[in-house]
C-alpha positions as CSV (number, residue, x, y, z in Angstrom):
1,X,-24.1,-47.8,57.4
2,X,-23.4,-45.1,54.6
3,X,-25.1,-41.4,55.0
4,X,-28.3,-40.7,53.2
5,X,-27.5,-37.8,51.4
6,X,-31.0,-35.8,49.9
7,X,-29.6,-32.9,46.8
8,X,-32.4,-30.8,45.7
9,X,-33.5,-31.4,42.1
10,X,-32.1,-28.1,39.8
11,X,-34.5,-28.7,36.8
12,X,-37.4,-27.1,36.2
13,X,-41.1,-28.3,36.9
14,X,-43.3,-28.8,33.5
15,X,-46.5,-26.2,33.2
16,X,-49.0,-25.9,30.8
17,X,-47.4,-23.2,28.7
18,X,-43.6,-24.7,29.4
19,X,-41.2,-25.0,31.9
20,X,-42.1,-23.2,35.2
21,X,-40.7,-19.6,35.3
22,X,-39.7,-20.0,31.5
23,X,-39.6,-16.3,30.5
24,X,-42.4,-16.4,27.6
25,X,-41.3,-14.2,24.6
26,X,-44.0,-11.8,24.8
27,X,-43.0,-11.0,28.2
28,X,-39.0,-10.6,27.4
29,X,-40.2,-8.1,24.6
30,X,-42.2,-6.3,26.8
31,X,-39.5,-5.7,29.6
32,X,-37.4,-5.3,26.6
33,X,-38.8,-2.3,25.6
34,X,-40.3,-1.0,29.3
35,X,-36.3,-1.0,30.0
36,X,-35.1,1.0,26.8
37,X,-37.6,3.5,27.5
38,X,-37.2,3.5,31.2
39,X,-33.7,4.4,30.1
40,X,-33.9,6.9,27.9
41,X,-36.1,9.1,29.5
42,X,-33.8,9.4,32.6
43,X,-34.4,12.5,34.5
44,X,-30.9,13.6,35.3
45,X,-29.0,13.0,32.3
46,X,-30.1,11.0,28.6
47,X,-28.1,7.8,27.8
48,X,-24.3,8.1,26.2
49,X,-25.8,6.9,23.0
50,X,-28.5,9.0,22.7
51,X,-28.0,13.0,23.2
52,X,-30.9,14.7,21.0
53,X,-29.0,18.1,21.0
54,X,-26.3,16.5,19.1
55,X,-27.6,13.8,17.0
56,X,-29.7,16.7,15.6
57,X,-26.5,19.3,14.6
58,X,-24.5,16.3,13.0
59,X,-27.3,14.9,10.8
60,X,-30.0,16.8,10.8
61,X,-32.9,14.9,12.2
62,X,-35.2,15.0,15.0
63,X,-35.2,11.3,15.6
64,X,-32.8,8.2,15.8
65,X,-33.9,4.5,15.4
66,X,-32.5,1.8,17.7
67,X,-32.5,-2.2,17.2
68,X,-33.8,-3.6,21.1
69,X,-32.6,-7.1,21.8
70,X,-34.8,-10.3,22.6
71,X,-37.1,-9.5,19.2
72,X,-39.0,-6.2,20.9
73,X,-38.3,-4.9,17.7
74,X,-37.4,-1.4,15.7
75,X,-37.6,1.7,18.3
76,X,-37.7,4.9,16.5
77,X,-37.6,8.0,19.2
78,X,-38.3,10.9,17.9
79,X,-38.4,14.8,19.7
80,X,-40.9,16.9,17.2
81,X,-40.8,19.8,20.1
82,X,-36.7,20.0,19.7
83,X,-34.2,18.5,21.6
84,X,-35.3,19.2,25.1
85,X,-39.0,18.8,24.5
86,X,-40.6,15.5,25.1
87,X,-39.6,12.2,23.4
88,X,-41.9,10.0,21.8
89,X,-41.3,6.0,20.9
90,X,-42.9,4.6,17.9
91,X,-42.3,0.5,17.8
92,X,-42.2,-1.4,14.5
């Protein structure tokens, strides 16, 4: 007689709102930006791409927009107390 071999189904079971643990897109916005901001306000050093000190000498502003992936949108940061005060994030 041959074997009886059981694989495990690899597709997804069907919720109300989709596919079970479907990442909604609300929810991949909301990491989205959780995640930028988690990384730019690191404690022991700011990201490669964003050094406040320097953006500000070569153009003159105290803020710098960034496009976030997975729709969370416009970010603009922005330091109004100089470039080691606290940075704020306004979303668009």
């Amino acid at each position: 007689m041959g074997e009886l071999i059981i694989s495990p189904t690899l597709t997804k079971g069907n919720m109300a709102g989709g596919k079970q643990n479907e990442s909604t897109s609300g929810n991949r916005e909301r990491v989205s930006r959780s995640r930028f901001e988690q990384d730019v306000i690191r404690l022991d050093a700011p990201p490669w791409y964003l050094k406040p000190d320097r953006h500000e000498r070569d153009t003159g502003d105290a803020f710098k927009f960034f496009n976030v992936p997975y729709n969370a949108g416009v970010c603009k940061v922005s330091w109004p107390d100089g470039p080691k005060g606290k940075l704020e994030f306004d979303w668009s």
